[in-house]
ChimeraX commands (.cxc) that place a marker at each C-alpha (Angstrom):
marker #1 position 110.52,95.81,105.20 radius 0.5
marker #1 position 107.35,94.01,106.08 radius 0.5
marker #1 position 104.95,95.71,108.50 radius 0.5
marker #1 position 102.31,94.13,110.54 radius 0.5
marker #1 position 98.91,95.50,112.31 radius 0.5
marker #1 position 98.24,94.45,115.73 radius 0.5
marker #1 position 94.73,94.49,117.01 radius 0.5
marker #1 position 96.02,96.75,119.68 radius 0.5
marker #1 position 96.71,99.79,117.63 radius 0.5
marker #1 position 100.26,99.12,117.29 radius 0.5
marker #1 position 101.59,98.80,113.48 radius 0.5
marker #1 position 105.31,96.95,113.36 radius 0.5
marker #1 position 108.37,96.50,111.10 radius 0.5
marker #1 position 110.40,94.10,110.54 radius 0.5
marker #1 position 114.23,93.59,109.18 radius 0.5
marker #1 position 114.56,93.72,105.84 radius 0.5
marker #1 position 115.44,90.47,103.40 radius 0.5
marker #1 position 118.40,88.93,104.69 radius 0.5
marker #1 position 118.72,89.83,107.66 radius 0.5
marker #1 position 118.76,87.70,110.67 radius 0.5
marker #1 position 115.52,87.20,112.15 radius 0.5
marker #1 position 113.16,88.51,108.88 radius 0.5
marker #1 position 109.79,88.01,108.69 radius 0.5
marker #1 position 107.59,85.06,110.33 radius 0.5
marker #1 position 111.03,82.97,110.90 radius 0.5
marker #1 position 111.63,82.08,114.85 radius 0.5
marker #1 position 113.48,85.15,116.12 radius 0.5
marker #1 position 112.17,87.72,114.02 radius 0.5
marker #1 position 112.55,91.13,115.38 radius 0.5
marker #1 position 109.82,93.58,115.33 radius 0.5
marker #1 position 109.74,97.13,116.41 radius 0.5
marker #1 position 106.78,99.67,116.56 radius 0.5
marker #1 position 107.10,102.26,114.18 radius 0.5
marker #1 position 107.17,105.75,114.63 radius 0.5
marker #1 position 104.27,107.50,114.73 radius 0.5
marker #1 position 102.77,111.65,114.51 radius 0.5
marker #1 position 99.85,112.97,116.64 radius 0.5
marker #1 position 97.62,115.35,114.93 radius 0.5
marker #1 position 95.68,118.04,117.53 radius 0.5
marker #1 position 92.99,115.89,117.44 radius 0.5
marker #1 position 94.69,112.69,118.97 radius 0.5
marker #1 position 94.85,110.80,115.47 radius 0.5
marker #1 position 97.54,108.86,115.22 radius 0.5
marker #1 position 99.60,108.39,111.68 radius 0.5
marker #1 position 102.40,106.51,110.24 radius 0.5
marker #1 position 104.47,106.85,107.13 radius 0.5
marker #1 position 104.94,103.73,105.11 radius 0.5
marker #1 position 107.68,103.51,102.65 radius 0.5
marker #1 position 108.15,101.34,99.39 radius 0.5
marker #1 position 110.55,101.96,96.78 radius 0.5
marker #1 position 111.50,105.14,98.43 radius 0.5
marker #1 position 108.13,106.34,98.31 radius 0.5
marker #1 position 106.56,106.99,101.49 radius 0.5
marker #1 position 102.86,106.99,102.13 radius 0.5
marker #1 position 101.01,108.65,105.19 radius 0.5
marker #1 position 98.36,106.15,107.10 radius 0.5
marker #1 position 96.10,106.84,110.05 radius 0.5
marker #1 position 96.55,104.21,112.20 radius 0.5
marker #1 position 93.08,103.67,112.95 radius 0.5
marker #1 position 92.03,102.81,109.34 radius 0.5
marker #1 position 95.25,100.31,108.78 radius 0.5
marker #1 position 93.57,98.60,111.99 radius 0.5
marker #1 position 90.32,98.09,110.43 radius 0.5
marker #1 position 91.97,97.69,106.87 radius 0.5
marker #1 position 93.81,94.56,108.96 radius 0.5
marker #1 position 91.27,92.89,110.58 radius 0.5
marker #1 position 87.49,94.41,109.31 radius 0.5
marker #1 position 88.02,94.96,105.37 radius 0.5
marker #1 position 87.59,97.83,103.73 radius 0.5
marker #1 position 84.97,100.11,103.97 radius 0.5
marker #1 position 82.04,99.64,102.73 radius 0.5
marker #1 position 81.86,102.73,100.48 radius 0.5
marker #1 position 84.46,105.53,100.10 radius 0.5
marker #1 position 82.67,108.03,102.60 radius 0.5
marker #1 position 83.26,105.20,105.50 radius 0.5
marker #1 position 85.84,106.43,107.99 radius 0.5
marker #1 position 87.59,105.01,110.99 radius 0.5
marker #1 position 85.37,105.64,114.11 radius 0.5
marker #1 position 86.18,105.64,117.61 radius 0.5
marker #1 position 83.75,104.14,119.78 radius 0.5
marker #1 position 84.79,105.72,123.20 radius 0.5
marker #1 position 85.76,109.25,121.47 radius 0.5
marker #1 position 89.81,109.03,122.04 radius 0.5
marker #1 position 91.26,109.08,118.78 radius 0.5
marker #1 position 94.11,108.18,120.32 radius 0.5
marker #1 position 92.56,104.96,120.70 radius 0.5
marker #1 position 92.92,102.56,118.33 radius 0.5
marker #1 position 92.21,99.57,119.53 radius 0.5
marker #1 position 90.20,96.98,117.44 radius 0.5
marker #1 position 87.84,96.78,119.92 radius 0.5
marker #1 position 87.38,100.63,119.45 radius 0.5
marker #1 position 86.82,101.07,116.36 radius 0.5
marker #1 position 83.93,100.81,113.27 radius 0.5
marker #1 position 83.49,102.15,110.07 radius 0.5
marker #1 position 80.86,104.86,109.78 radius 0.5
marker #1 position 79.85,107.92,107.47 radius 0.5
marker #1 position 80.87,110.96,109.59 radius 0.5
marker #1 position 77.67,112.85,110.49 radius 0.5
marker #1 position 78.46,116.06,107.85 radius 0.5
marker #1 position 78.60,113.63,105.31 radius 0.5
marker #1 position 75.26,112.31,105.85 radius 0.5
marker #1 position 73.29,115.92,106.35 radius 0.5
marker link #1:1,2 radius 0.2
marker link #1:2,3 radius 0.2
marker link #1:3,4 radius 0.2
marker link #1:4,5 radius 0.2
marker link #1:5,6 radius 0.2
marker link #1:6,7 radius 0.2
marker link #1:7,8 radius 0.2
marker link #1:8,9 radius 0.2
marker link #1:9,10 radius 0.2
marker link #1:10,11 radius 0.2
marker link #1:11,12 radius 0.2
marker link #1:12,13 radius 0.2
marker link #1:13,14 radius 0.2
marker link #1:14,15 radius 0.2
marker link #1:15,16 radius 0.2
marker link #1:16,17 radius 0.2
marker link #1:17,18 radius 0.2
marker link #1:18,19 radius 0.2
marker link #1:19,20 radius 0.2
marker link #1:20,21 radius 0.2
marker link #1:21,22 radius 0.2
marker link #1:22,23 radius 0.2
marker link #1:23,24 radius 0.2
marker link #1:24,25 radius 0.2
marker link #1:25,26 radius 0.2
marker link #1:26,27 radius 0.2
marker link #1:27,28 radius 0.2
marker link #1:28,29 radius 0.2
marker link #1:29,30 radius 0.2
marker link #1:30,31 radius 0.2
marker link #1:31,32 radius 0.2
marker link #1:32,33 radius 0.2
marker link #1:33,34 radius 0.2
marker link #1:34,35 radius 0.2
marker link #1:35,36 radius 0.2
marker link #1:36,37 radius 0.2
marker link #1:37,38 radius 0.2
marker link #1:38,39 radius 0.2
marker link #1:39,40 radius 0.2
marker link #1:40,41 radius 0.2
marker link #1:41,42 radius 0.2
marker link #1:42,43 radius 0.2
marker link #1:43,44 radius 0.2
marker link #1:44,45 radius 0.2
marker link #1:45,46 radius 0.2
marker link #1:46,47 radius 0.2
marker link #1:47,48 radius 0.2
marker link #1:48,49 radius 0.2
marker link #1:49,50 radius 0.2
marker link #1:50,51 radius 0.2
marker link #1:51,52 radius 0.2
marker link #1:52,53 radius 0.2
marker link #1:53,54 radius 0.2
marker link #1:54,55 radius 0.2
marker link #1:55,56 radius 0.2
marker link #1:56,57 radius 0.2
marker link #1:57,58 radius 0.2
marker link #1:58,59 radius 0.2
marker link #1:59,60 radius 0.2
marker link #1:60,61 radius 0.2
marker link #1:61,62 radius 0.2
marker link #1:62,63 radius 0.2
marker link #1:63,64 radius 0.2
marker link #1:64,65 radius 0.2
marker link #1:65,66 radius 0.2
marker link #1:66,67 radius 0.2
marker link #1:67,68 radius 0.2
marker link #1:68,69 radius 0.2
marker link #1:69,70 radius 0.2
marker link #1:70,71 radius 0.2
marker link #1:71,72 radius 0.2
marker link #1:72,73 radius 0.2
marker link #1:73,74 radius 0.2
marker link #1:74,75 radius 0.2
marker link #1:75,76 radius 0.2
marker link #1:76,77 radius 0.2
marker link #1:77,78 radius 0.2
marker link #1:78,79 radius 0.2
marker link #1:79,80 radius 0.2
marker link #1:80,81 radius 0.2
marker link #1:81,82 radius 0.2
marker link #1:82,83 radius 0.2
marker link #1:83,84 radius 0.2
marker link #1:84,85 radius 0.2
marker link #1:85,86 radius 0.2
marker link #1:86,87 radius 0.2
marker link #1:87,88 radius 0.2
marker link #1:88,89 radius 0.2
marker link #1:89,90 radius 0.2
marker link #1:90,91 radius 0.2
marker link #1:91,92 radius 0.2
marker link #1:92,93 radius 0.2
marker link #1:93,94 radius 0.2
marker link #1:94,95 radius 0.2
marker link #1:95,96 radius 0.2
marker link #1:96,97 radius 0.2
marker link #1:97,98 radius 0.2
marker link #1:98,99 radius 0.2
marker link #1:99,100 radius 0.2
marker link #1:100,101 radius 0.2
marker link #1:101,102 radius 0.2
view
């Protein structure tokens, strides 16, 4: 299925091939898709292709969507206003968490 980022922290999925509605055709059908809460508020999804399923934080497919990617590996997904829960675009930056950098 294809999946789409919004800038508002919600990640999508469509119908799969040949279905009604698929895709970016006029009456496409999109749903949010379901997501896990760590203690500390971070939000993840699991992606799946070819029956193989793949863990993401929300926060980083957000910036993955609409930033890039990080500028070097020890980047990570920041929130601005401290809610991890958060993860708006407006939100959230790139930055080398401070026990990285000590």
């Amino acid at each position: 299925p294809k999946v789409r980022v919004r800038d508002d922290g919600l990640v999508e999925s469509c119908l799969r091939p040949g279905n009604k509605g698929y895709g970016g055709h006029r009456g496409a059908r999109w749903h949010g898709l379901r997501e896990t809460t760590q203690a500390d508020g971070r939000r993840f999804v699991n992606l799946s292709r070819d029956g193989e399923s793949l863990r993401k934080e929300v926060a980083t497919l957000v910036l993955l969507a609409f930033v890039g990617q990080p500028p070097t590996y020890q980047h990570k997904p920041f929130h601005r206003n401290g809610v991890n829960q958060d993860c708006r675009l407006v939100n959230l930056e790139w930055t080398i968490p401070e026990e990285e950098t000590s």
